[in-house]
C-alpha positions as CSV (number, residue, x, y, z in Angstrom):
1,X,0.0,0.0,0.0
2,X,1.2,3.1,-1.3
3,X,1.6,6.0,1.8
4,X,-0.6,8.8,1.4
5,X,1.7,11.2,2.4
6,X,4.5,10.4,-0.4
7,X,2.1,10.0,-3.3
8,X,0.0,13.0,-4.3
9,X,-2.8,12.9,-7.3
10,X,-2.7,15.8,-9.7
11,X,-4.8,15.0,-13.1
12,X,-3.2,12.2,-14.7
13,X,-0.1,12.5,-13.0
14,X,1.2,11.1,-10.4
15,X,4.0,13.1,-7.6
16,X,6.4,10.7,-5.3
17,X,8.2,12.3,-2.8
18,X,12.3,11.4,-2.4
19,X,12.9,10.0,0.8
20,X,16.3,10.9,3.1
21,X,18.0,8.3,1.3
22,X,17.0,9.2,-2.3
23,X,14.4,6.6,-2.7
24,X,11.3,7.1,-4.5
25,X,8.0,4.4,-4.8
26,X,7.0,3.5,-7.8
27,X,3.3,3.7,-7.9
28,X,2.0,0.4,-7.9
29,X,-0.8,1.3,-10.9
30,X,2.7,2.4,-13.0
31,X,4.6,-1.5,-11.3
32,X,1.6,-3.4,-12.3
33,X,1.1,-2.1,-15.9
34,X,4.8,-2.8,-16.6
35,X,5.2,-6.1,-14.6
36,X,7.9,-4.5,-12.6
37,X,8.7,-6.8,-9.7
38,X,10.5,-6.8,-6.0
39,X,14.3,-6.8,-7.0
40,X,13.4,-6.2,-10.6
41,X,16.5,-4.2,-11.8
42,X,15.6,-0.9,-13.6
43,X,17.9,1.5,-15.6
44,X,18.2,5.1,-14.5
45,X,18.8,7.8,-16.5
46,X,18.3,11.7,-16.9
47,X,17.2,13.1,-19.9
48,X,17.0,16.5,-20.1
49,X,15.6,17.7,-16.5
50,X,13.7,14.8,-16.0
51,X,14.7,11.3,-14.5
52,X,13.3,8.3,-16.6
53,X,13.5,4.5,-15.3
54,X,13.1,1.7,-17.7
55,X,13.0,-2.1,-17.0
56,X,15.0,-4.1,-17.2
57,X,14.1,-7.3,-19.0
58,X,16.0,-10.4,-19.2
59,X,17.5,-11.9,-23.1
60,X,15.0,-14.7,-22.9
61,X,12.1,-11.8,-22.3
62,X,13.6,-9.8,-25.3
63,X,13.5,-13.2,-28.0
64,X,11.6,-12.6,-30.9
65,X,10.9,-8.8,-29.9
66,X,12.0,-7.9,-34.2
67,X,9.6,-8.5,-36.6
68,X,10.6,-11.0,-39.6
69,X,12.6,-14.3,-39.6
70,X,16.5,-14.2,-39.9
71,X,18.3,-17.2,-40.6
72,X,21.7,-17.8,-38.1
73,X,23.6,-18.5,-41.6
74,X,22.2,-14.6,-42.6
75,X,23.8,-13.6,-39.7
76,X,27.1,-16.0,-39.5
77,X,27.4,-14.6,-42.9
78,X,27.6,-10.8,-42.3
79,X,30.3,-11.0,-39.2
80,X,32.3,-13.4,-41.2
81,X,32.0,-13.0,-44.7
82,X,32.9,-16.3,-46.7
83,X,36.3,-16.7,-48.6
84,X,36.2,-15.6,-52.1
C-alpha cells in the first residue's frame, strides 16, 4: 500500500516524494502495468531535466521482440564473410 503522504494525485499524473536516502516508490498502478517486480532491476537515466526509469528485461524476455525471420547462416554470414 502506497503512503498517502508520499504520493499526491494531480490530473493524470502522479508526484512521489524522495525520501532521506534518495528513494522514490513507484506507484503500484505504474509496477503493475509494466510487470515490474520486488528486486526487478531498472535503468536510470536523466534526460533533459527529467529522470526516466526503464525495466530491465531479461534476453530470454527480449526473443523474438524484431519483426521478420533471420536465418543464423544470414547472420554468420555478415560477421564473417565467406572466402572468395
Amino acid at each position: 500500500m502506497i503512503d498517502s503522504n508520499i504520493v499526491k494525485r494531480q490530473e493524470n499524473m502522479t508526484v512521489v516524494k524522495v525520501s532521506p536516502k534518495y528513494q522514490v516508490v513507484i506507484p503500484q498502478k505504474i509496477r503493475e502495468s509494466l510487470g515490474i517486480e520486488p528486486g526487478q532491476k531498472v535503468q536510470a537515466l536523466q534526460y533533459m531535466d527529467r529522470i526516466e526509469f526503464i525495466p530491465v528485461k531479461p534476453a530470454k524476455a527480449m526473443r523474438g521482440f524484431l519483426k521478420g525471420r533471420v536465418e543464423r547462416r544470414q547472420v554468420r554470414d555478415r560477421i564473417q564473410p565467406s572466402p572468395g
